[in-house]
N, C-alpha and C positions, 0 to 999 in steps of 0.2 A: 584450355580450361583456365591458366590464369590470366588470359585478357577478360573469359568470363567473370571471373572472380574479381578484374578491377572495376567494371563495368557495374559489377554490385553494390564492390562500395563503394565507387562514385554517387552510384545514386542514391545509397543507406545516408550519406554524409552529407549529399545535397541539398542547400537551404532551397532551392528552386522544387517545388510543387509537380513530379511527373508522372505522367500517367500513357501506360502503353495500351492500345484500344486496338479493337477490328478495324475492319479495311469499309464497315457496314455506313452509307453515307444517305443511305435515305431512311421515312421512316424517325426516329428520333435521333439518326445518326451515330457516332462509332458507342460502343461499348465498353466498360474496363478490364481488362485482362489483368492489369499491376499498378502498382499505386505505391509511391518509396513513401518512406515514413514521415517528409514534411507534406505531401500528398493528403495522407491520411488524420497528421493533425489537423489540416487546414479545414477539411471535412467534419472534423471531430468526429471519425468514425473508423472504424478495424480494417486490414485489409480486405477478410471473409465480406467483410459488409459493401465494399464497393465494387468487390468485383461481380460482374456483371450488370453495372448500372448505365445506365445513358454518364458521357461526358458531361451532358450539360448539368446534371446534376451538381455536378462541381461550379460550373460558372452562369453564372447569372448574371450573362448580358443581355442587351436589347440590338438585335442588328435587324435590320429591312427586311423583307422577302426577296430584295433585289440585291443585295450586298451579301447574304446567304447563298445566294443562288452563282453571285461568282466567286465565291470563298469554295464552293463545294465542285467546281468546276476546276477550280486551280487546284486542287487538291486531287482530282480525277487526272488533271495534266501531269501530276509529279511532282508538281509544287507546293514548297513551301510557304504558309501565308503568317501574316503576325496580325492579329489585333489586339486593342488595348481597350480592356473588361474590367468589369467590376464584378468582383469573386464574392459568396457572402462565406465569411468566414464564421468555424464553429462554437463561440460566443454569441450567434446573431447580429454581428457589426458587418463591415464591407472593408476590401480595400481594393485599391485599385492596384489593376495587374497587365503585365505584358503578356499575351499568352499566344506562342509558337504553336502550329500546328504541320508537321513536316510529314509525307506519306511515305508509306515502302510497299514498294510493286510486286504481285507476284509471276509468277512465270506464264502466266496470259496476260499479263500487260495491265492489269486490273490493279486494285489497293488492298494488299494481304494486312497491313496496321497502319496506324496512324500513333505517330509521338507525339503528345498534347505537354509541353513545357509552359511551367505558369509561375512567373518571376513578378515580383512585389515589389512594384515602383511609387507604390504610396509617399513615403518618404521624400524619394524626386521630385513628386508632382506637387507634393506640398510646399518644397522650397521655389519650385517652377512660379506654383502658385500668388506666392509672398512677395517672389521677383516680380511677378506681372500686374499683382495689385498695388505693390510700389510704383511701378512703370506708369498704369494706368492713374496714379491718384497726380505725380506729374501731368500728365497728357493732361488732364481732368482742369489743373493749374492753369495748362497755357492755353487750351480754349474758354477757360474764363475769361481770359487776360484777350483772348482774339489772334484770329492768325492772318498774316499777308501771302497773298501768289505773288511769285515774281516767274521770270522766265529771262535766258541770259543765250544769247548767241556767240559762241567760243573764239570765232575766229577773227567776230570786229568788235568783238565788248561792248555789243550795243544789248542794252537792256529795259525789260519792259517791267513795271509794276502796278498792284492796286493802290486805292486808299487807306491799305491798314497797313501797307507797309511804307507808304510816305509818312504816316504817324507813327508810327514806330520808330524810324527813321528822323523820326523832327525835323520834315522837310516841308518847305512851305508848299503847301498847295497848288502854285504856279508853275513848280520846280520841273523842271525836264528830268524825266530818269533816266542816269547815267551811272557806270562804275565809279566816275570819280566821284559824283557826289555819294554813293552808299561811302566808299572810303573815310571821306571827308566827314558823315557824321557817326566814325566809330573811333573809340579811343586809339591814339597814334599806334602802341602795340597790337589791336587788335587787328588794324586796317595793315598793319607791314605783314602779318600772320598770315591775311586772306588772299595780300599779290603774292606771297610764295607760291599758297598753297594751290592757284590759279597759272602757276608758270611751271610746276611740277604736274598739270595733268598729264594722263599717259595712255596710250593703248587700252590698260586692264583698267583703267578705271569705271564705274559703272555710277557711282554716287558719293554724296562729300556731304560731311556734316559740319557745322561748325559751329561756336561758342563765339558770342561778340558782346559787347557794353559800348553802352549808347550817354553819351552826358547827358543829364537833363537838366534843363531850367533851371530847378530848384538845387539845384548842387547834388543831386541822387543821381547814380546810373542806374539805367534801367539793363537788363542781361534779356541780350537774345538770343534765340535757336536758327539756323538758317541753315535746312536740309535742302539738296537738290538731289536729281537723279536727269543722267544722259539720256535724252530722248532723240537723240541723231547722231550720226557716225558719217564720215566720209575718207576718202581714201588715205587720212592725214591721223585716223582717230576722229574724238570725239568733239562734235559742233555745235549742239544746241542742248542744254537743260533748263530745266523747271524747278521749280520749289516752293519751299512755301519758309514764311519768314514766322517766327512764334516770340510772344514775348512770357521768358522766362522765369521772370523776375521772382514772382509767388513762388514756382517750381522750386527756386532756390532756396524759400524759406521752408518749403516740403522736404526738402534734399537733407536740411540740416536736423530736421526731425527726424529725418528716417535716421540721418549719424547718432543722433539722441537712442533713438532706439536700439539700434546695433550694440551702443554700448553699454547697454542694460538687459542686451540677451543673454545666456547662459554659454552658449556657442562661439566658439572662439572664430572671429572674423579675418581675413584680408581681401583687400584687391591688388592685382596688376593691371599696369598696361598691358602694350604692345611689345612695349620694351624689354618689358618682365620686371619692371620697377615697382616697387609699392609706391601704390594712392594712397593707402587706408588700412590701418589696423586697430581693430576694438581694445579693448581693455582683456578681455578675456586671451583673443590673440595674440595679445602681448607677452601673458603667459607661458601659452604653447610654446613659442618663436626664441622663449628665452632671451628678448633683447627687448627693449626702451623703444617703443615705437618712432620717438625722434633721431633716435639713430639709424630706424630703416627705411622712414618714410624717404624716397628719391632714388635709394638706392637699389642693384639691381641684386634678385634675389639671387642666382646664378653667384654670383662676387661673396655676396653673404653667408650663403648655404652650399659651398662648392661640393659637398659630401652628398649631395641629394641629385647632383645632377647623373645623368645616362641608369638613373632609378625608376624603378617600376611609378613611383610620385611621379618625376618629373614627365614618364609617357605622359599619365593623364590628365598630367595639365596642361601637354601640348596638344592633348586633343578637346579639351576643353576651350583653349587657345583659335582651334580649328572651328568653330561654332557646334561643338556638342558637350551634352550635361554629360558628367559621369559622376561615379560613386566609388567608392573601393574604402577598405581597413585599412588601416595603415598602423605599426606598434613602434612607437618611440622607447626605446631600450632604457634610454637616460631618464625619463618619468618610470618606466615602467607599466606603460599605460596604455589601452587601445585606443584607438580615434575611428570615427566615421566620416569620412570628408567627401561632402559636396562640392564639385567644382561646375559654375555653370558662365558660359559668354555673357559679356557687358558691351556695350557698342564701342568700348574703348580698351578692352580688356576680360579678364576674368574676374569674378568673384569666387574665394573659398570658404567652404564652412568647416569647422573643425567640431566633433563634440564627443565626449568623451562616453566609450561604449564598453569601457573595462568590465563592469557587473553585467552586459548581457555577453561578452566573450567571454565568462568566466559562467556562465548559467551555461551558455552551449557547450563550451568543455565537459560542464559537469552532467549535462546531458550525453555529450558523446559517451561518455565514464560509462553512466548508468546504461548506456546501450550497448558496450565494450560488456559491460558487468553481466547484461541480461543474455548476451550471446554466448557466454561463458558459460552463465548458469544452464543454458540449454543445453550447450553442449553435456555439463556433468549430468545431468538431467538424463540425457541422450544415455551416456556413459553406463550410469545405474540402472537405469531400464535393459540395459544389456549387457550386465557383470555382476558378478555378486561382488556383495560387500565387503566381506570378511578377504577373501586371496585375493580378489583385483580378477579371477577367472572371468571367463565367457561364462555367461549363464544359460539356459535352455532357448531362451529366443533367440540369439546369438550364433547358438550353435546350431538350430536349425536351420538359418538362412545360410550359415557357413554350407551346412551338409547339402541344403539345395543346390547352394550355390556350384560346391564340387560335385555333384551328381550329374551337372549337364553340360557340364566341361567333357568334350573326345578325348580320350587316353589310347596313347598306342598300346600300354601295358597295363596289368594289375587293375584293380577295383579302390571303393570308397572301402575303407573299414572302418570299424567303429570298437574301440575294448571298452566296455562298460567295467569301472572298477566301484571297488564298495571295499572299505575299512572293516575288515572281520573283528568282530567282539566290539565295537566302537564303543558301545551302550556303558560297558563295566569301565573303559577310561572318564567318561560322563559321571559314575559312578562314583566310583572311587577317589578320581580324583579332583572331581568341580569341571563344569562348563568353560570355563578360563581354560584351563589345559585341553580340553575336546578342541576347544578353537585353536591352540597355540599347535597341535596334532595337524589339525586338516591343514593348517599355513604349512607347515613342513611339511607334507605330503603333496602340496601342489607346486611348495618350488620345488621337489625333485619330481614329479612330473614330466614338469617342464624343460627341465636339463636331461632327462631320458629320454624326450621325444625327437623325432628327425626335424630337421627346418621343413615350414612348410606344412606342417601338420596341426592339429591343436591342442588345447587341453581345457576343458570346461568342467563346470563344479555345476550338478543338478540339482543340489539341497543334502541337508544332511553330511554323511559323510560315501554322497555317490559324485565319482568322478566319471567322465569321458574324455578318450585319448581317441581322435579321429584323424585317419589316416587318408593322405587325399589321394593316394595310389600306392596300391599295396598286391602283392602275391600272398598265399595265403599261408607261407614258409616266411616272410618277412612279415608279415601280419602277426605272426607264430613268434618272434625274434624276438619283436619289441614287446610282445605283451610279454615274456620269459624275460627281458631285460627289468619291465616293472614289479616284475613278482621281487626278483634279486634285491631290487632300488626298495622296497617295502620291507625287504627283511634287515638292511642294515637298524642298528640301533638309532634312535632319534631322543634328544634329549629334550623333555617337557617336564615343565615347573618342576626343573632339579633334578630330574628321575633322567636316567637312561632304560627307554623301554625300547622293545621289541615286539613288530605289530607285524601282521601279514595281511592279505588282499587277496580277494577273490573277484577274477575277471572273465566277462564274458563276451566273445568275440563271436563279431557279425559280417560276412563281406557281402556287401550291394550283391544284386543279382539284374537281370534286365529292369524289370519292374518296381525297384525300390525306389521310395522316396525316403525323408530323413525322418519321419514317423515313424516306416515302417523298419528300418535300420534299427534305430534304437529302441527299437521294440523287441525285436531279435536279438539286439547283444543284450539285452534287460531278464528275457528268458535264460541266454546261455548261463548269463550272473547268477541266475535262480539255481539252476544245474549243479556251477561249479559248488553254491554252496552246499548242495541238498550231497552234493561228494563230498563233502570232509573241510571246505576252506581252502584259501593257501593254495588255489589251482589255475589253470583255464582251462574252462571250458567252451566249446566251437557249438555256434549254432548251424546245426544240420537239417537232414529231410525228416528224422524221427522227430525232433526238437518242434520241429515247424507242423508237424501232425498234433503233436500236443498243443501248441498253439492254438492253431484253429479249431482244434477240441472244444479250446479254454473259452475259443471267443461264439464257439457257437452253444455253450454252456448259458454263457454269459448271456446270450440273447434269449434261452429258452426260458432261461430263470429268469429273467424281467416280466415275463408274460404268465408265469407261474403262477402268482396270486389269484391275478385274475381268472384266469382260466381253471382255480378250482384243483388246484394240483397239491395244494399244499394240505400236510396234516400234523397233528398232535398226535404221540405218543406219550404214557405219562409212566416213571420209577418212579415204584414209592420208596421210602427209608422207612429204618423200624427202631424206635426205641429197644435199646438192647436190654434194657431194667426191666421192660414191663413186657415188651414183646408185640405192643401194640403200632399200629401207623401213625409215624407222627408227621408226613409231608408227602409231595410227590412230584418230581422233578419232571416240564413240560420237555419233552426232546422233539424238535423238528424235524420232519420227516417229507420228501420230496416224491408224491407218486408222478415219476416222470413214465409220459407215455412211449418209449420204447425201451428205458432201462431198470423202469420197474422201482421198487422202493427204494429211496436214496437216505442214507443218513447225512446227518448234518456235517460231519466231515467230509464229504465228500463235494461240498458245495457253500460252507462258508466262509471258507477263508476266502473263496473267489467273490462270493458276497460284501466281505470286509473291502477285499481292496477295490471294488465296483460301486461302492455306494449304498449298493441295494441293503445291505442290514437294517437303514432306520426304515424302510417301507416294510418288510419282512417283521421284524421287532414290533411293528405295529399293527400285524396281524393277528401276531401271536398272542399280547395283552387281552383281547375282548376275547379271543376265542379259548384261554386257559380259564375265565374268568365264566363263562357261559358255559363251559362243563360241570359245573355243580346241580346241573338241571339234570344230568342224568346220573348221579352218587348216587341219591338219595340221602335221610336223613341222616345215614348214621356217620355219612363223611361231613358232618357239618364243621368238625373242627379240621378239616385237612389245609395245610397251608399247602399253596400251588407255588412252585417255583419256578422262575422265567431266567433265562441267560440274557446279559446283557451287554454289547461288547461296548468297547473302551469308546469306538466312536461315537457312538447314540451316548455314552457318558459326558462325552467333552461340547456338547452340544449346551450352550446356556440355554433353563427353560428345559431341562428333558426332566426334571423332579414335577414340576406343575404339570407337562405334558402328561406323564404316566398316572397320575393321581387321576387327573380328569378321565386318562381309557379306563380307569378302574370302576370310578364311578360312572361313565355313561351306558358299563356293562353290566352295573348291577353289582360289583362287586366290594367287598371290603376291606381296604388297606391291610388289615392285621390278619387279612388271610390270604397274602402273597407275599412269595418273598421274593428277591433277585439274587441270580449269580452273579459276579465279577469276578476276572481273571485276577489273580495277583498283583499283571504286571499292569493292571488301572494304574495300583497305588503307585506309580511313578511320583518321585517328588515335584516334577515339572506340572502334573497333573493338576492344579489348584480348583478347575473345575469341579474334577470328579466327587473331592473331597463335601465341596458345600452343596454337592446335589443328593449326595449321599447321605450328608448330615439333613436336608431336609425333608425325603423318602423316610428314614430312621425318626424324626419327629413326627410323622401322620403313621405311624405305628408299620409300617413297611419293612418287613425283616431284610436283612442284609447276610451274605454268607462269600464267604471269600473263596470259590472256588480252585482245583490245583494247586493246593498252600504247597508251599515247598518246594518251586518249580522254577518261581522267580528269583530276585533280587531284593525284596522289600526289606527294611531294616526291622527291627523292634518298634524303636523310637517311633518309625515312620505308622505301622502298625495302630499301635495305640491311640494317635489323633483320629483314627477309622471307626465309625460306628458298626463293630463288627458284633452279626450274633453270635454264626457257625462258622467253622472252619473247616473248610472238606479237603480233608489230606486225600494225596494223587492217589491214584491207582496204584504207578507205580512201585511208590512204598506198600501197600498193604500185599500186591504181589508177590514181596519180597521178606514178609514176616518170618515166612520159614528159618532166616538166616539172623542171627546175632546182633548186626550191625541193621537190618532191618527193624528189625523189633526197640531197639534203641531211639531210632528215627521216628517212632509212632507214636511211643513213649515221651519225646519228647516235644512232638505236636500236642497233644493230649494236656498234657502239661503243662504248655504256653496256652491253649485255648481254656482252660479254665482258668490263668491267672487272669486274660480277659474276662472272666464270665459269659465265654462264647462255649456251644455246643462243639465237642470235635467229632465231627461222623467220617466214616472212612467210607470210600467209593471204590466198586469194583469186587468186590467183596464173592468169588464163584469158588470157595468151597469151602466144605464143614471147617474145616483144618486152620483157615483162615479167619473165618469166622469165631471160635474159639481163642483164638490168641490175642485179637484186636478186642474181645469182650475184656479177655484177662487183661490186656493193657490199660482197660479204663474205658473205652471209645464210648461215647455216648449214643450214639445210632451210627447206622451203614447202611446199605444198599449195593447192589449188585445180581447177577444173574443167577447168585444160587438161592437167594432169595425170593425175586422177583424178574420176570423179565418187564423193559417194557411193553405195555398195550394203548390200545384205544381206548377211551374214555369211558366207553360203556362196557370195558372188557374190567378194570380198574378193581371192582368190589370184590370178583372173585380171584384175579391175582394175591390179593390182600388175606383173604382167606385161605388161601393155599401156601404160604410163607412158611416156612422150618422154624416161625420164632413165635 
């Protein structure tokens, strides 16, 4: 894994263009599987986007049918092949590129990929270019000026010439061609220069170039080129060459132009010989060199620059030396500066370029950064997609792959477990003490999680204040340990915003079975959660075979109820209330009613809190709206003023748009805002709520009564109260149950008494018998309902309950 891993960023870092392709060679040939990142800028286009494209999409060359054809052949052999292409790059410009194509076999001897490496020699070819156009504007010189053949036999220096090298030569017309007369008409050093260089031939020599001046006439030398090449060998070396004789003289005033220009380019210059002496340094590469060009020209660089020699520089300029171009960076410490140096062969030497590339090494740095930066961001990226924010926990995606992960792992011993834990009472530290301390709660609750659980195990945060503590092998007595260790770990004191409180936890524990997945795991310790609370808190409780009967219950509930609507199952019941003053009906509460086909009529308790946590309420709530609405058709006149009242749970509240929603079922069923009211539970008015509030407020402005159902059940403040468009306040059951007794009667009293400082009606609920009924009148209560007054009925049953009422 970590050769893979350098092999990655090799190629993430690579300035060279690669692309990994299929083995596919006919047809439009290979396709791309991967493309590193200068790949895909060169493209101007995303990874997603190239992979699967033809190669050639990337290079736009022009090669033969026949040059294809043994490219694709040697590439069939195992072979490696290079051509040199021209790429259009994602600007719409071109450059020119070296582009490697090397295969890999698969195990039938066939090509499973193909590596397409595409290196940008633009640069090179440009300086190549400049070299050969200089080269060529010489050559261009000296066949203006005219060239002479000559031909020399080595072994009796007998020699033959034409007429342009007897003119060249300044040799009279008659003259017999001989070595001593070429001698004789070159200046005395030039002629001692050419018997050396004629008595030093050798074995290895293959051809000789040489530089001569000629007096002329007028008192000018004329400069000439005088190239041969061996064209005979005999057991001694070499016996007969040829050549041609050129007059160079223009060339030379080209020569001095080109030094003109060299030293008005940007680009800092030298030459070497053979020797490794400077010919030649610019102005600019004077600069670089740090030294007075008169002090280096002659001297040997080696002597000059002894720090650079057995240097990664000095390789490349012996192989520069060797007759090849090369390129490389090079960082001078003392500048502090990058360089780009071209070095290319001179028939006499080397030439370098120097130029200075500090602002694009300092772009590609700060691109590496930014791709350092953007791997980073993935990762956190990665990170948060799989941890909550707040403790740093695993979050629910996290843990599921964790639970997969250990579900299909073999264990000699014990099962996956799973303790589903939940913060009892969480809501009244929210309360009481601000969100700031609920958070500053759940952090201290997951670092000791953490420090209770075994190595090897985990701890994840599903939202809220629910934890899971998963166990990657476990008996169900060690299962039993740790969750008894966390109950203990929950009951020490924990210190938040200044307070030392004492919290407890209820968990509910799951052990895998053959057939679990981590859905159906945490499904199970979710229920036994439910369990431990509906005991008392502060427990565990184990899911079992009862547990898992109610389960399946739940979920085949859940499934009959989705199809409930449709299928015509559902009904309305309606309680009226009765004005206690006058005795008359002054509303009547819709109750949902479930005829389910084998359990017979269902009340609402028995099927929506499963409703709530399924979704289903807002489809159900939106049954009920038209169809409260459309029983006025069978009252009659005299119930014209009856307001109809609808339950409305907190989620259909928190829904933006459920005040416009409602208004329009009202009117598409014919009905009249100021003749419906809604319930709301208490615990809507949650301060976190900020929804409910302005849907409420604008239900309450289209004339839509309001009544706060189960007052006294929740949490709600006064303060919070009062920002509430409330009409009625319908105290619990519970309390008017409880009238009988002193501290009852107190409580009703005191409802009664805040609902008129609202100017809200206070009606009591539950209301089943004379006894009670007479206390809650004398308390004040403005209307009630219940079974000793009314049961509920059907809609067409409604006129005559009302007339049968005790009031």
């Amino acid at each position: 894994s970590s050769q893979v891993g350098l092999v990655e960023s090799v190629l993430v870092r690579s300035e060279d263009a690669v692309l990994l392709c299929d083995g596919r060679l006919a047809g439009e040939g290979p396709t791309i599987a991967y493309a590193n990142p200068a790949a895909c800028a060169l493209a101007g286009m995303r990874l997603v986007e190239l992979v699967g494209l033809p190669a050639a999409t990337l290079v736009d060359g022009h090669i033969d049918a026949e040059r294809m054809a043994a490219l694709v052949q040697a590439l069939r052999a195992g072979q490696s092949v290079r051509e040199e292409l021209t790429v259009a790059t994602a600007d719409g410009g071109h450059v020119v590129t070296e582009v490697e194509l090397t295969p890999f076999g698969d195990v039938t001897g066939g090509v499973a990929q193909v590596v397409i490496v595409i290196h940008d020699i633009t640069g090179r070819r440009t300086a190549e270019r400049e070299a050969a156009a200089t080269e060529a504007r010489l050559r261009l010189a000296a066949e203006l000026a005219g060239i002479g053949a000559w031909e020399m036999d080595l072994r009796s220096g007998e020699v033959m010439w034409d007429a342009r090298v007897r003119e060249l030569l300044n040799v009279a017309p008659d003259t017999l061609p001989s070595l001593d007369r070429w001698r004789h008409s070159l200046v005395e050093d030039d002629a001692l220069a050419g018997q050396r260089r004629l008595a030093s031939f050798h074995e290895g020599v293959d051809s000789v170039e040489a530089a001569y001046r000629v007096p002329w006439p007028d008192g000018s030398e004329r400069r000439l080129l005088a190239r041969g090449r061996v064209t005979e060998r005999d057991e001694r070396g070499p016996s007969r060459m040829i050549g041609v004789l050129i007059d160079v003289t223009e060339s030379h005033a080209a020569a001095d132009r080109v030094v003109s220009t060299l030293e008005s380019i940007a680009e800092g210059y030298f030459a070497l010989d053979r020797e490794w002496r400077f010919t030649y340094i610019n102005r600019r590469g004077e600069e670089m060199l740090r030294r007075p060009r008169e002090e280096l020209i002659g001297t040997r660089a080696g002597f000059e620059y002894p720090h650079v020699v057995g240097t990664v520089t000095s390789e490349q300029f012996v192989r520069a030396m060797a007759g090849e171009s090369v390129e490389f960076e090079l960082y001078l410490p003392e500048d502090d500066r990058w360089y780009e140096v071209r070095s290319y062969p001179l028939p006499d030497g080397i030439a370098v370029h120097y130029r200075d590339v500090s602002a694009r090494i300092a772009q590609r740095a700060e691109r590496e950064a930014l791709l350092a930066a953007e791997r980073e961001a993935r990762a956190e990226l990665a990170h948060a997609a799989t941890h909550d924010p707040l403790t740093g926990l695993p979050n629910r995606v996290e843990l599921l792959g964790w639970l997969t992960d250990a579900l299909s792992r073999p264990r000699r011993s014990g099962v996956v477990a799973v303790l589903f834990c939940d913060v009892d009472r969480f809501k009244v530290v929210n309360d009481s003490l601000g969100h700031a301390a609920g958070d500053e709660l759940l952090v201290a609750v997951a670092q000791r999680l953490c420090i209770d659980v075994r190595p090897g195990d985990i701890v994840a945060r599903l939202g809220g204040d629910e934890f899971v503590v998963a166990l990657s092998s476990a008996t169900l007595v060690e299962a039993e340990t740790v969750a008894a260790r966390l109950l203990d770990s929950f009951r020490e004191p924990v210190l938040v915003a200044g307070r030392r409180l004492v919290v407890s936890a209820s968990i509910g524990l799951a052990l895998a079975d053959a057939d679990a997945t981590a859905e159906t795991l945490l499904r199970d310790a979710d229920a036994a959660l439910y369990l431990a609370k509906d005991h008392g808190r502060d427990q565990v409780a184990r899911f079992d075979d009862a547990l898992r009967t109610d389960v399946v219950t739940r979920l085949q509930t859940e499934h009959e109820l989705r199809d409930a609507v449709s299928a015509g199952q559902m009904r309305l019941h309606y309680q009226p209330s009765f004005d206690l003053r006058t005795g008359r009906v002054a509303g009547a509460e819709a109750l949902l009613r479930w005829e389910h086909p084998t359990r017979g009529l269902l009340a609402a308790g028995a099927f929506i809190e499963l409703a709530e946590d399924t979704g289903l309420v807002g489809p159900l709530g939106d049954w009920v709206v038209p169809e409260a609405c459309g029983a006025r058709s069978v009252w009659g006149s005299e119930l014209d003023d009856l307001v109809v009242w609808v339950n409305v749970s907190l989620r259909q509240l928190v829904r933006p748009g459920y005040a416009r929603h409602l208004l329009d079922q009202i009117a598409a069923a014919g009905g009249s805002p100021d003749r419906v009211g809604i319930e709301v539970t208490e615990s809507a008015l949650d301060e976190d709520h900020r929804v409910p509030l302005r849907e409420l407020r604008l239900l309450s402005g289209a004339g839509v009564r309001i009544a706060i159902d189960d007052f006294g059940t929740g949490y709600s403040s006064l303060s919070r109260l009062r920002r509430y468009p409330v009409d009625v306040l319908k105290l619990d059951r519970a309390f008017v149950a409880d009238v009988h007794t002193r501290a009852g009667r107190a409580v009703v009293a005191a409802v009664v008494e805040l609902a008129h400082a609202l100017d809200a009606v206070a009606l009591a609920e539950g209301v089943e018998t004379a006894e009670q009924l007479e206390v809650i009148t004398a308390l004040g209560c403005d209307q009630a309902s219940g079974w000793h007054l009314a049961y509920p009925v059907p809609a067409a049953e409604l006129a005559s309950a009302i007339s049968a009422a005790p009031v």
